[in-house]
C-alpha positions in Angstrom: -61.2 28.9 78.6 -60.5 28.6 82.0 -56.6 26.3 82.8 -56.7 25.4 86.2 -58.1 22.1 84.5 -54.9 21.6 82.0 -52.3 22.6 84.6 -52.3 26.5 84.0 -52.9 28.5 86.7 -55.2 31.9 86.8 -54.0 35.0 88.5 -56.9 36.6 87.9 -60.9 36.7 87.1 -62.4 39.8 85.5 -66.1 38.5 85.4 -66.3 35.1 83.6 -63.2 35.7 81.8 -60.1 33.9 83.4 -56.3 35.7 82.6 -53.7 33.0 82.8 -50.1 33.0 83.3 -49.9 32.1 79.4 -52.3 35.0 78.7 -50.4 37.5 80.1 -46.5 35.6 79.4 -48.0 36.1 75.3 -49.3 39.6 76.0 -45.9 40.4 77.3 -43.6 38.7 74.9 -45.5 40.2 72.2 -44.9 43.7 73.5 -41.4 42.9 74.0 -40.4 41.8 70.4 -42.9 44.6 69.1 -40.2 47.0 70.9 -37.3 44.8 70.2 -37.3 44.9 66.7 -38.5 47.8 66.6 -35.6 49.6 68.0 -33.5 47.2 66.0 -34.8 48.6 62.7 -35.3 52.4 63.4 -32.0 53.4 62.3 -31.2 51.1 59.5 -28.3 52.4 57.2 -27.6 51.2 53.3 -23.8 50.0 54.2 -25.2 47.8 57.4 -23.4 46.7 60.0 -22.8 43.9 62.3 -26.5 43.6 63.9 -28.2 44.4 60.5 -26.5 42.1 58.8 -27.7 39.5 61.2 -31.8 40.5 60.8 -31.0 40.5 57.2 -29.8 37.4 57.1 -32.7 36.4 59.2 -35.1 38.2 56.9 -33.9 36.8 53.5 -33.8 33.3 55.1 -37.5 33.4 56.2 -38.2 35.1 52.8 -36.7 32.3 50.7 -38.8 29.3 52.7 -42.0 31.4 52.4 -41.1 31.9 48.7 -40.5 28.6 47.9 -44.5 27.9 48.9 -46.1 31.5 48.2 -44.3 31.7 45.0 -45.5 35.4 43.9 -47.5 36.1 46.8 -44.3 36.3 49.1 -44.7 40.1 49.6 -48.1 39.7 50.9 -48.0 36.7 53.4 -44.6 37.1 54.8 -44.9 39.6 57.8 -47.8 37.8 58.9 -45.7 34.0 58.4 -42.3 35.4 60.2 -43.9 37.2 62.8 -45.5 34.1 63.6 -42.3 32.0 63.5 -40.5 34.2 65.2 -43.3 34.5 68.1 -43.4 30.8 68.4 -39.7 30.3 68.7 -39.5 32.7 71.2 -42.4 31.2 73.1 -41.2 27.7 73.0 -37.8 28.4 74.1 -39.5 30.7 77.0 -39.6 27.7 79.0 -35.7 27.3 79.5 -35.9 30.8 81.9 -36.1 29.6 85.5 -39.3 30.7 86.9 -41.1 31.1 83.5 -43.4 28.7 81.1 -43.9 28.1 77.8 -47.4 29.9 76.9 -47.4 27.1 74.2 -48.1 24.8 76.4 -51.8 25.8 77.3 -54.3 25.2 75.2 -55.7 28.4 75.4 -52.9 29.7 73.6 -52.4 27.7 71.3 -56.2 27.6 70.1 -55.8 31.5 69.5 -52.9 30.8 67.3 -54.8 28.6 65.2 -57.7 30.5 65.2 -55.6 33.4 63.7 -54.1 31.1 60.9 -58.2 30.0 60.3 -59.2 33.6 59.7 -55.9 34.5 57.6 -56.5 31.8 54.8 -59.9 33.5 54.9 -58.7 36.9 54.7 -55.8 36.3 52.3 -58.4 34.7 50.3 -60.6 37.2 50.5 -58.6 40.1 49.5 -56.6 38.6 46.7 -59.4 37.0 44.5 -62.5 38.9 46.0 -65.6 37.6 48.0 -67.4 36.2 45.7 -64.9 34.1 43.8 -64.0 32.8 47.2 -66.8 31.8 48.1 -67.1 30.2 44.7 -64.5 27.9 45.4 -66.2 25.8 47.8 -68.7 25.1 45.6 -65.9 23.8 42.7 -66.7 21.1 41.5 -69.9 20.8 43.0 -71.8 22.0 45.6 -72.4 18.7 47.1 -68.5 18.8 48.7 -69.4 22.2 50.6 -69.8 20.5 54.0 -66.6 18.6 53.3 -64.7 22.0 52.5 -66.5 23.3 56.1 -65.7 20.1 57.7 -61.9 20.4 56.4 -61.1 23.8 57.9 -62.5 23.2 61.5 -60.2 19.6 62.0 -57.3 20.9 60.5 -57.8 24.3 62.9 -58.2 21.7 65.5 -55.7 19.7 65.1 -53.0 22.7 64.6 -54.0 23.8 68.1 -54.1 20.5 69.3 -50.9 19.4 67.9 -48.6 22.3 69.4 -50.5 22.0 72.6 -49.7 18.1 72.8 -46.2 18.3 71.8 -45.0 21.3 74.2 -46.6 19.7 76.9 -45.2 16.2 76.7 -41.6 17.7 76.4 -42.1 19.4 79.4 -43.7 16.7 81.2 -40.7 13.8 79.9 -38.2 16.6 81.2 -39.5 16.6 84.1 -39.9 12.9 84.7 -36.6 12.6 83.7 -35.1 15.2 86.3 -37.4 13.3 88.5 -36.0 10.2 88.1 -32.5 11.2 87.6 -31.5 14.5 89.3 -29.4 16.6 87.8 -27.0 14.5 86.6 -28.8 15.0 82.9 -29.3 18.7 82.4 -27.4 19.9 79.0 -28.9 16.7 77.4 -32.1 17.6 78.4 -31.5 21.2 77.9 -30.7 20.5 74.3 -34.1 18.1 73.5 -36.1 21.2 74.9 -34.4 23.7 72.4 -34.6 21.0 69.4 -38.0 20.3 69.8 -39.4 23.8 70.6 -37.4 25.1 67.3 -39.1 21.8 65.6 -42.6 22.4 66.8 -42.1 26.0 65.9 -41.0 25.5 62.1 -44.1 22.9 61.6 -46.5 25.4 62.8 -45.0 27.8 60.7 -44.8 25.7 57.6 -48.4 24.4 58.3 -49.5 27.9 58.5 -47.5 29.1 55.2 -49.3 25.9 53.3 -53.0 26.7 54.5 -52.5 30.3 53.4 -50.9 30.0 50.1 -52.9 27.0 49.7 -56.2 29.1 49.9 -54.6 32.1 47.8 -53.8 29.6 44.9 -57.0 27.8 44.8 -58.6 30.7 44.3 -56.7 31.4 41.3 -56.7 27.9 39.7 -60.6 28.7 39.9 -60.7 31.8 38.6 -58.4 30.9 35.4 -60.5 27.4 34.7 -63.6 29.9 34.6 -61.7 31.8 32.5 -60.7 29.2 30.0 -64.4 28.2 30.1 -66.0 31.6 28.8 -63.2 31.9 26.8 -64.0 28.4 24.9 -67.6 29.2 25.1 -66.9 32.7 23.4 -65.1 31.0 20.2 -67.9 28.4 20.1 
């Protein structure tokens, strides 16, 4: 998807593809928390200490808001949840650094990260109850809702990339009308609106993502035991 269009410039073309600041700010920040945390955890020590106390705190908060959604399937979907909380707060907060932006703010970006949530219901899905009682699911009731379930999955994909893209770019757009308007007269108060909403946006995301998964892990198991408790009636009849 080429930027230039949404206010995202190119630095370079390889063929038709177009590598964007935000393409190469994501590549990079991914790389750098990839290598943060994993320096962070190399040497981890049962009595921890000051820094390890902090990740764990970190961890077991994350842990308890997936687990209050996942329920048993915490184990599973939480790397995949907190490394995508933790990415997006770090990407929305990007924006504060003189000289960088907020990869969130292209839509580019933003349409991969929802792309990724799309294909992780499926996969989560998938591997939990098996293909073919996930398929099966989007024919429960009746087959008849089947483009309903299709049509379901592409507008909430949509409007997750859609959503993130609009918010992060209208906060930096009023903050810079503001600073426009005002000079510098207003920067911790505008400084402080930047970190509330990026941490906001962030969580929603998140959250969003965490329902769509376990949301598409647990259907799949409400199906499977109401087939169950039908053979199982039919087998005493």
């Amino acid at each position: 998807m080429n930027g230039e269009g949404l206010g995202v410039a190119n630095l370079f073309m390889f063929g038709s593809l177009a590598f964007s600041v935000s393409l190469l700010t994501s590549i990079g920040l991914t790389l750098l928390l990839g290598g943060l945390f994993f320096l962070l955890t190399r040497n981890l020590q049962r009595l921890p200490g000051g820094m390890q106390v902090v990740l764990e705190g970190m961890v077991s908060t994350l842990e308890g808001a997936v687990a209050q959604v996942a329920g048993k399937h915490t184990a599973r979907i939480m790397p995949f949840i907190a490394s995508l909380w933790v990415f997006l707060v770090c990407a929305n907060l990007l924006g504060l650094i003189p000289g960088l932006e907020s990869p969130t703010r292209d839509l580019s970006v933003t349409a991969a990260l929802a792309i990724l949530v799309f294909l992780s219901v499926h996969w989560f899905g998938i591997t939990t109850q098996g293909l073919k009682a996930y398929l099966r699911h989007y024919l429960t009731p009746s087959p008849i809702l089947l483009p309903f379930h299709i049509i379901s999955e592409i507008t909430r994909t949509v409007a997750l990339a859609v959503r993130l893209f609009g918010n992060m770019m209208s906060l930096e757009m009023a903050a810079l009308l503001i600073l426009l308007v005002a000079g510098f007269l207003v920067p911790v108060p505008i400084l402080m609106l930047h970190v509330v909403e990026a941490l906001v946006q962030a969580y929603i995301f998140g959250m969003l993502a965490l329902i769509y998964v376990a949301g598409g892990i647990q259907s799949q198991e409400e199906s499977s035991s109401q087939e169950q408790k039908t053979e199982q009636g039919e087998l005493h009849e």
